[in-house]
N, C-alpha and C positions, 0 to 999 in steps of 0.2 A: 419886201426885203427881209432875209434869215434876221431872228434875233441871235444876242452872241451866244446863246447856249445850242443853238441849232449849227450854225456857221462851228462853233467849237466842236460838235458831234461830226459833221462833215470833214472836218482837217482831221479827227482822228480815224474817220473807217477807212481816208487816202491814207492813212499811213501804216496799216493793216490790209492795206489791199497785198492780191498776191501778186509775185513778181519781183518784188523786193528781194535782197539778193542775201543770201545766211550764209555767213564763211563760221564753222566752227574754229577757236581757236585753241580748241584742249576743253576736255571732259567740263563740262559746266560755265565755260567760256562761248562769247558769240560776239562776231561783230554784222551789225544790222545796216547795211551800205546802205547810205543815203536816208536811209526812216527820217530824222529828224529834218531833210531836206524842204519839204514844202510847208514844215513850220516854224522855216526859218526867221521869216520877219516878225512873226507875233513873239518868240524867241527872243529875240531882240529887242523889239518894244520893252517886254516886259523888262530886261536888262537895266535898261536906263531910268524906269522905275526904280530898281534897287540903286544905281549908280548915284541917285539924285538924293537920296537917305545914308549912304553906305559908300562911298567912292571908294578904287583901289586903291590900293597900297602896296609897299613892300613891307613882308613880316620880317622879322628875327630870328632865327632858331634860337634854339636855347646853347648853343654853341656859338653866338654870336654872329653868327653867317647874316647879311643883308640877302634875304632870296632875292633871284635874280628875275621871278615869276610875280607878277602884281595879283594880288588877291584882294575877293572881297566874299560878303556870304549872304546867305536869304535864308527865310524860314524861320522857325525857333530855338533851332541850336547855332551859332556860326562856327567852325573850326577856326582855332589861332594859333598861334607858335608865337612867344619871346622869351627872354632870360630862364621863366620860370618852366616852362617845358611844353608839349603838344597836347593839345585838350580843346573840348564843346565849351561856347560859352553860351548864354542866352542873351547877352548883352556885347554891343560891339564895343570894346576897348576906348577906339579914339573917342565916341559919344556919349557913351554911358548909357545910350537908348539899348532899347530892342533890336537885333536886325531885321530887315524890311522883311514883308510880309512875303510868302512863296508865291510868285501868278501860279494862278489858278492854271495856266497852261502850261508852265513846267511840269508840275507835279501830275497833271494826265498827261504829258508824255511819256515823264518818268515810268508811272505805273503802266503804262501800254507796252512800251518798251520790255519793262522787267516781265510783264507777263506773254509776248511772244519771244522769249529768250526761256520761258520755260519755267519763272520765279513769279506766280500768280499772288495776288494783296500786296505788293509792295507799297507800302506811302511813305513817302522820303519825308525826314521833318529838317533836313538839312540839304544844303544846294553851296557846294564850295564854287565859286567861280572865281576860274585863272585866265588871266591874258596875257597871251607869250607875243612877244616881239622876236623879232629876225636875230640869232643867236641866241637867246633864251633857251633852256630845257629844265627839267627835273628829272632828279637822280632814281633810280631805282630804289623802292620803298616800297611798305604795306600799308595798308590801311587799317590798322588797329586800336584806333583810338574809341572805336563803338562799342555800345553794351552788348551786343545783338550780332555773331558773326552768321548766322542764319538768315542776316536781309543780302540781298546781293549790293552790287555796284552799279549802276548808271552813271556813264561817261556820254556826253553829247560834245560832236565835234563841229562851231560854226567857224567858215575864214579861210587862212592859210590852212594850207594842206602840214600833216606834220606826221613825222615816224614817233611811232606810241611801240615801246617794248613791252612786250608782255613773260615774262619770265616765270618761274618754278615758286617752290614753297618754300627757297633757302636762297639766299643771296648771292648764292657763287653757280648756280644756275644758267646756260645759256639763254637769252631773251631771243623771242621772236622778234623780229622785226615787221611791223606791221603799218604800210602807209593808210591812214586816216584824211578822206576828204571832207570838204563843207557837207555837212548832214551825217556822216557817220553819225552811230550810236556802239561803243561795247559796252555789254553787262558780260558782270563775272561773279559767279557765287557759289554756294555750295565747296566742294572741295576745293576749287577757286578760291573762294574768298581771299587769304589771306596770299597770293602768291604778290610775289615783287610784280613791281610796274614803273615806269616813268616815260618820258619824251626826249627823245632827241633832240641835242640843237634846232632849234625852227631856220630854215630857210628863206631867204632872203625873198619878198614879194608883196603884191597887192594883190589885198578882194576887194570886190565890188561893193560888199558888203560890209565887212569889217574895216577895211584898209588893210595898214602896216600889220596886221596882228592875226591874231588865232585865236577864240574865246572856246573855253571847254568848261561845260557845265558838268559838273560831279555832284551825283545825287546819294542822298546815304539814309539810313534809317541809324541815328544816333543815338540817341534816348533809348 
């Protein structure tokens, strides 16, 4: 029987096999159909690891806003939003711990991911995870809260399917619209990096796997 380091080498050269399907979506943009698909379960596993340390929540903007998107995070740094504004912390708020540790199989996907998109060494030291329910979205925004706009983005999509916009480097920009199935992966970097992005309304449905919901793993190099 494979040990886990062997069975783990085998899920990633399946997901570097050729065949997989590259839609660019603008100069340094890429969505990778289906890549995350056949590690989806171990994906999941390790979820409820964090979930068991770290359960969602709804954050606060610093606008008062109750998001409508349930968050939690992994790694070393977590992303938070309340009263006092958007920022890394190393410590989860409701706990005062650490957030739970990265699996070890996020962060080789992550970095597989980022390097057949074209952005080779990425190590993510942060893992935002959102779970949208049916009517749920996020608004068009950047991601600028990192030291480092030279690491790309890793976006993994498990669950409901959902329309992810991909927009310009100014906010009055038309967004593509781009439907996203269980297993998608987008990276976006380089002159990318900073353009807007958010999600649609989620649609009303069940997975097999997720249920009622949509989980999208957001990988970042923060620090």
């Amino acid at each position: 029987m494979p040990n886990e380091n062997e069975r783990s080498g085998d899920l990633l050269a399946n997901l570097a096999a050729p065949g997989r399907e590259r839609v660019a979506l603008g100069p340094d943009a890429v969505l990778l159909a289906g890549f995350a698909a056949d590690a989806a379960t171990d994906l999941l596993a390790g979820l409820e690891t964090v979930l068991a340390a770290a359960p969602f929540r709804h954050m606060v903007t610093p606008g008062g806003h109750r998001m409508s998107v349930a968050m939690t995070s992994a790694g070393p740094l977590g992303w938070v939003t309340d009263r006092s504004g958007y920022r890394y912390e190393p410590h989860d708020p409701e706990t005062g711990r650490p957030w739970p540790l990265l699996p070890a199989r996020f962060a080789s996907l992550a970095a597989l991911a980022a390097k057949t998109a074209g952005f080779p060494g990425f190590a993510p030291d942060s893992c935002l995870i959102n779970r949208y329910e049916p009517g749920t979205q996020l608004a068009l925004h950047q991601d600028r809260n990192e030291r480092d706009f030279a690491q790309p983005i890793v976006s993994v999509s498990l669950g409901l399917p959902a329309i992810f916009l991909f927009g310009g480097p100014v906010r009055g920009a038309r967004p593509r619209r781009v439907r996203l199935e269980h297993g998608d992966v987008v990276v976006w970097g380089g002159g990318a990096r900073l353009h807007f992005h958010g999600v649609a309304p989620l649609a009303e449905g069940t997975h097999p796997l997720t249920g009622r919901c949509r989980i999208n793993l957001t990988f970042r190099r923060a620090g």
